[in-house]
ZAMARGU-4260 file (C-alpha; in steps of 0.2 Angstrom, whole numbers, plus 5000, padded with zeros to 4 digits):
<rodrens>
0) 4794/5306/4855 | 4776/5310/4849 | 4763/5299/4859 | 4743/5297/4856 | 4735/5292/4873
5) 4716/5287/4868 | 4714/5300/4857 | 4696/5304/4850 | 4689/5318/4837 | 4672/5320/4838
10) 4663/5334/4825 | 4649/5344/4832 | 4641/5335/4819 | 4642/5318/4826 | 4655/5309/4816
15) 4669/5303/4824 | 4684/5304/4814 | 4695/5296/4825 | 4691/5285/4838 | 4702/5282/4852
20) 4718/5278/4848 | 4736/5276/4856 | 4750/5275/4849 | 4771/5283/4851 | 4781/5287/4839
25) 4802/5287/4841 | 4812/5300/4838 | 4820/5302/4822 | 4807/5290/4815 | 4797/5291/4799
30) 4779/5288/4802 | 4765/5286/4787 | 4748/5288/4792 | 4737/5281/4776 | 4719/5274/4774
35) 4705/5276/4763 | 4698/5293/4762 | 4688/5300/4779 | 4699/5287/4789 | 4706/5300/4801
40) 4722/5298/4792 | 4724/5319/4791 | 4714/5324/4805 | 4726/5311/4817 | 4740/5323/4810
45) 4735/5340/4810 | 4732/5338/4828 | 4751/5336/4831 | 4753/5354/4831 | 4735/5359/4834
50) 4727/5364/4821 | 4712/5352/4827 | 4709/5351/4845 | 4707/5332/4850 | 4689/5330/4860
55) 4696/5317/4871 | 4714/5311/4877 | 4731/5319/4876 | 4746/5320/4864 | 4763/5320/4873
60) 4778/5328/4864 | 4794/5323/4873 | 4783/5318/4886 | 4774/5337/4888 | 4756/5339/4884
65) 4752/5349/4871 | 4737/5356/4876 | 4746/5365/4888 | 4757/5373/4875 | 4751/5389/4867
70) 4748/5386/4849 | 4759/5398/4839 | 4775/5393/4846 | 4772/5375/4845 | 4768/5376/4827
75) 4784/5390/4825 | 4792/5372/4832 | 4787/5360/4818 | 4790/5361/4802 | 4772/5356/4789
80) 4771/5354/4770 | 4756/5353/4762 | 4751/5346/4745 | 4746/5365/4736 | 4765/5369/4744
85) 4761/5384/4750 | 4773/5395/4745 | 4770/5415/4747 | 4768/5421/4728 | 4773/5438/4731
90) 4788/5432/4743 | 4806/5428/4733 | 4813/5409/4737 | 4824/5414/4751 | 4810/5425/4759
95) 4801/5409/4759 | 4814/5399/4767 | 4817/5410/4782 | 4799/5414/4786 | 4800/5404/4802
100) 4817/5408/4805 | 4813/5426/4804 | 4798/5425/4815 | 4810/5417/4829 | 4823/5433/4827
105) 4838/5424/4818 | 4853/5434/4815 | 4852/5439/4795 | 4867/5431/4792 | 4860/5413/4799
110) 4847/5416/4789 | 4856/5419/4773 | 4869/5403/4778 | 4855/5392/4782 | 4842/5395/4766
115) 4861/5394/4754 | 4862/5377/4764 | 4849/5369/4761 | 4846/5375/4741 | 4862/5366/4736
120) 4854/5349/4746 | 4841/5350/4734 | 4850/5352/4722 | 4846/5369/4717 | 4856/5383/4711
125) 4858/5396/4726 | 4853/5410/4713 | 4836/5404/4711 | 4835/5411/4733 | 4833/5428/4722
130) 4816/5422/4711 | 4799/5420/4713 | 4790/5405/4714 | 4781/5408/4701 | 4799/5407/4691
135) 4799/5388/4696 | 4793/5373/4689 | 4779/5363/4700 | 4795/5349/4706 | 4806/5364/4712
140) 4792/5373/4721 | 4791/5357/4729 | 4809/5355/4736 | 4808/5373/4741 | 4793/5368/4751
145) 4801/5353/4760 | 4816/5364/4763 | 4805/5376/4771 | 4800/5365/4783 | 4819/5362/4787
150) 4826/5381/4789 | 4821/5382/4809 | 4829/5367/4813 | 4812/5360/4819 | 4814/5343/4826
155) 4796/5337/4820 | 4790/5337/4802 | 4772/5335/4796 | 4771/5331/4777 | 4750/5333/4771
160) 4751/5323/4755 | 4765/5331/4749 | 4769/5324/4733 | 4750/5318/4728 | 4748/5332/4713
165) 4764/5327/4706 | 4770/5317/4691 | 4775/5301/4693 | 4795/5305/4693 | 4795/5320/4700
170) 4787/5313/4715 | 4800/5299/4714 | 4814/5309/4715 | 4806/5319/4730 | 4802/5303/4739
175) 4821/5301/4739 | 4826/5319/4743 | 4816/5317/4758 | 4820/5302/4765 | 4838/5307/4763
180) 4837/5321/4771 | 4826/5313/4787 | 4839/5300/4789 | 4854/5312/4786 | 4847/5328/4799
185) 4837/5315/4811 | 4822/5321/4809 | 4806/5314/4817 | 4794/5315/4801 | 4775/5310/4802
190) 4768/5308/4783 | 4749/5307/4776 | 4747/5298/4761 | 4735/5289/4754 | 4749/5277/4741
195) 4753/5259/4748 | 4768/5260/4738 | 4774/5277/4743 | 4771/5272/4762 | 4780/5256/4759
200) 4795/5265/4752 | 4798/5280/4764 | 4789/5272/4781 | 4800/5266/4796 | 4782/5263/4801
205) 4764/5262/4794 | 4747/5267/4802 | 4734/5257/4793 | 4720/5267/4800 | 4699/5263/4795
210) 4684/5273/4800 | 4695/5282/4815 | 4704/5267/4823 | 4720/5260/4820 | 4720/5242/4813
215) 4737/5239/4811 | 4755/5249/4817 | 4770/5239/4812 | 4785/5242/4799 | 4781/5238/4782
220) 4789/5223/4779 | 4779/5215/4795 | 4762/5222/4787 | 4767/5216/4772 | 4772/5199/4780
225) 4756/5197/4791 | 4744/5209/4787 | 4730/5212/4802 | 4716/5207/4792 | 4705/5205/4777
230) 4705/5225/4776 | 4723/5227/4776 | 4725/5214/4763 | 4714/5222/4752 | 4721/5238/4756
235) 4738/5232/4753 | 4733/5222/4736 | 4737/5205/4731 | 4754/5209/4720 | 4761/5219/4733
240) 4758/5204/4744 | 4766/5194/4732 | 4783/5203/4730 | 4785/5203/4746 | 4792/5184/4746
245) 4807/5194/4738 | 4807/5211/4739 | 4816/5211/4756 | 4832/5209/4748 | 4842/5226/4746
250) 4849/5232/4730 | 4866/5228/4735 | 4862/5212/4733 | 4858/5210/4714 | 4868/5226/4708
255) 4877/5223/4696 | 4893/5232/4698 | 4903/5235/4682 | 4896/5250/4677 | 4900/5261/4660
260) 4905/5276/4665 | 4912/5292/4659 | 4922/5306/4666 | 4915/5326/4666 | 4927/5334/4654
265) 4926/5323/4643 | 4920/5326/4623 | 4903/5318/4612 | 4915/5313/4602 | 4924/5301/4615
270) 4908/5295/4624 | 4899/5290/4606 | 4919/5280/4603 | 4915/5273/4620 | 4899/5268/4620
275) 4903/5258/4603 | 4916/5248/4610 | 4904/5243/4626 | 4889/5241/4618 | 4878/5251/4626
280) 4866/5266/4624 | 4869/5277/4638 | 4884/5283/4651 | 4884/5289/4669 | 4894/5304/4670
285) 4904/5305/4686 | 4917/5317/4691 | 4938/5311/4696 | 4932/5305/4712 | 4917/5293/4705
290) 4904/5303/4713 | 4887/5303/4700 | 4883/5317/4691 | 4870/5314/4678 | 4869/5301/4664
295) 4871/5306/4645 | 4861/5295/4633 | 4862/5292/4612 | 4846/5304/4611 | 4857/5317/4622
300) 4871/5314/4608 | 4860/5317/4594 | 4852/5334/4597 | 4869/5339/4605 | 4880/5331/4590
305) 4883/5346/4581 | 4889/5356/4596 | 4907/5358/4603 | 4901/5354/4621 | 4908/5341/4636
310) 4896/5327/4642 | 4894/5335/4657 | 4886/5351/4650 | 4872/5340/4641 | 4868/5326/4652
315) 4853/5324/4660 | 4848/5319/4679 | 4846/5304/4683 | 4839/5293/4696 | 4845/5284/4708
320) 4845/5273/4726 | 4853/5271/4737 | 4865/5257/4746 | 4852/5247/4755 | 4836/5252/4748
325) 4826/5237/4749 | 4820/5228/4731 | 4804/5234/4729 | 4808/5250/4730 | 4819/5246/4712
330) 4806/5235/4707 | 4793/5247/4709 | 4801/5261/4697 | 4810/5248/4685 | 4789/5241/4682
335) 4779/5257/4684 | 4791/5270/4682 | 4798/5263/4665 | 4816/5263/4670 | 4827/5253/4662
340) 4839/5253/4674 | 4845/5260/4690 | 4861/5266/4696 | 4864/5263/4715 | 4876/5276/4725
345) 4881/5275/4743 | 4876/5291/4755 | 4891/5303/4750 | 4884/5298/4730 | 4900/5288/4724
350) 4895/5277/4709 | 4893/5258/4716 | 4882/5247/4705 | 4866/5247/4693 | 4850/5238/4695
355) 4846/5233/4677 | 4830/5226/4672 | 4838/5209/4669 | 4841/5208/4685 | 4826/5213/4693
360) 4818/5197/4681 | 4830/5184/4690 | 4827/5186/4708 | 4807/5184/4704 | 4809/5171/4693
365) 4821/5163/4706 | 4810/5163/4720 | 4792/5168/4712 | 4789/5161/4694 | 4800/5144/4697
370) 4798/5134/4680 | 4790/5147/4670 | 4798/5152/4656 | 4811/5166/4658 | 4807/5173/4640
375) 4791/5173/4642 | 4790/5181/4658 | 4802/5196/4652 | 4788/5199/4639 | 4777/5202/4652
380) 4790/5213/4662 | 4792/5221/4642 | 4773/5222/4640 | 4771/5230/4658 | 4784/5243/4655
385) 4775/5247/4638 | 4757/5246/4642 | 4757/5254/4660 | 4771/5266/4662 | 4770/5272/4643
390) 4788/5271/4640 | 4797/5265/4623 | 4805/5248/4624 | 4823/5247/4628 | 4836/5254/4612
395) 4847/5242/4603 | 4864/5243/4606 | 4874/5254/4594 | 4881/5244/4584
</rodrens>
């Protein structure tokens, strides 16, 4: 458990960045710290492992002050990513991984077992532990960098804005990575961001912090429910607010659950037969035990047409939730990310469902838009697709 007991920092110059607050944190819980910029958003968290000195109070870690600690090996004890990642240019990808490990005198072969580990949870090759980072793209320097974090086994993680310089699916895909990972090693992670929509979606619970103080600590379905005040509705904006009369559902819900999918083996020539007799414009590619692999589309098909290769060889990745992931979370990629659809898989990554657009437009007409026009309102959902994520409108079906 992490605990601020009126905690103050106070600059020589006078400003006080954050102004005597108090607040625990459980273990295993992920905590988002956001606010406007100079809230004492980042300072509150660099001063978890010390690197600012609070002026006033104390900050427990399983109950032990850490003031009392020396510096070093409480930082070789928590694990911190940082937005410029951080990564040592002239190191190789395992080098980086095991740099903490290394420091604390683990046996090579943990070493080695431990950086091959957590590649493949990335989702990463394990020959890629033998390049530079300079040899990866910005995404996959990114996972190395949360990974990093991960080799010592550190019960605590500090994530600085992590994602902020990234596109907008890449950093989608991370949000997920991580959050997985949190909830599948336990890990007490404490995040700086300063996106409403990325706190919502990762947050057990929210700091909603303002000129140093804390206005409002609570989980974000109660901040979005009864927001503090006029600060933290303005903060949280009025659509967001919104959604919330129906975001709380989970995805497993509204999924619908025949999905069109294809085995790994299989030919071009027997998806393009299969995609004609179910009328659609892409499969998910799963293996014999209906775990997902990827998704292979009619543009996939065509550049790949004249090549004697399986599905599985072309397919691309594809995103994804997670049984239980909450709405918005799917409502927030399917408007701003441009997805047309979202396949759901449960947490060993068996195939269970897709979230479609369609259905995303019933629950908010259902419980939002009541007597509006359902055509209408899909143009809307179309137009906002379009205009604001930049994506092409969805393919006719092959005929």
């Amino acid at each position: 458990m992490i605990e601020f007991k009126n905690v103050t920092k106070l600059y020589p110059n006078g400003k006080k960045a954050v102004d005597n607050i108090s607040l625990e944190f459980d273990t295993g819980e992920f905590v988002v710290f956001i606010g406007t910029s100079g809230s004492g958003k980042t300072t509150s968290m660099r001063m978890i492992n010390r690197m600012i000195e609070p002026t006033e109070g104390e900050i427990l870690i399983d109950g032990e002050n850490i003031q009392k600690k020396n510096a070093v090996e409480l930082r070789r004890k928590i694990g911190y990513v940082i937005q410029q990642i951080g990564l040592m240019p002239h190191m190789t990808i395992y080098e980086n991984i095991v740099l903490v490990p290394k420091l604390l005198g683990w046996p090579e072969e943990k070493q080695k077992s431990t950086a091959e580990d957590l590649i493949k949870r990335v989702d990463l090759p394990t020959e890629f532990l033998d390049r530079y980072p300079s040899e990866l793209s910005g995404g996959q320097q990114q996972r190395i960098g949360v990974i990093r974090a991960l080799a010592a086994d550190q019960n605590i993680i500090l994530m600085d804005e992590p994602f902020g310089a990234l596109d907008p699916i890449t950093r989608d895909a991370l949000q997920e990575l991580v959050k997985h990972l949190q909830q599948e090693m336990g890990k007490t992670v404490v995040f700086v961001t300063h996106d409403m929509d990325e706190a919502l979606k990762l947050a057990d619970r929210i700091v909603i912090m303002q000129e140093g103080k804390v206005v409002q600590f609570d989980t974000p379905d109660n901040i979005l429910a009864n927001p503090a005040n006029e600060f933290v509705e303005d903060f949280i904006g009025e659509e967001r607010l919104t959604q919330a009369q129906t975001n709380l559902k989970t995805v497993d819900q509204i999924m619908n659950r025949r999905v069109i999918t294809m085995e790994a083996g299989n030919s071009l020539a027997d998806a393009i037969k299969l995609m004609r007799s179910e009328r659609v414009d892409n499969l998910f590619i799963v293996d014999s035990d209906n775990k997902l692999l990827g998704i292979l589309s009619v543009e996939i098909i065509e550049r790949n047409r004249r090549r004697n290769v399986t599905v599985d060889e072309v397919m691309e990745e594809v995103m994804f939730v997670r049984e239980g992931t909450l709405v918005r979370d799917a409502l927030q990629r399917i408007l701003i990310l441009g997805y047309k659809n979202i396949p759901v898989v449960s947490e060993d990554d068996h195939l269970l469902g897709l979230i479609t657009r369609a259905s995303i437009v019933d629950i908010v007409y259902d419980s939002i838009w009541q007597g509006a026009d359902l055509d209408e309102m899909e143009e809307v959902l179309e137009t906002t697709i379009l205009e604001g994520a930049g994506v092409e409108p969805q393919k006719e079906l092959i005929e």
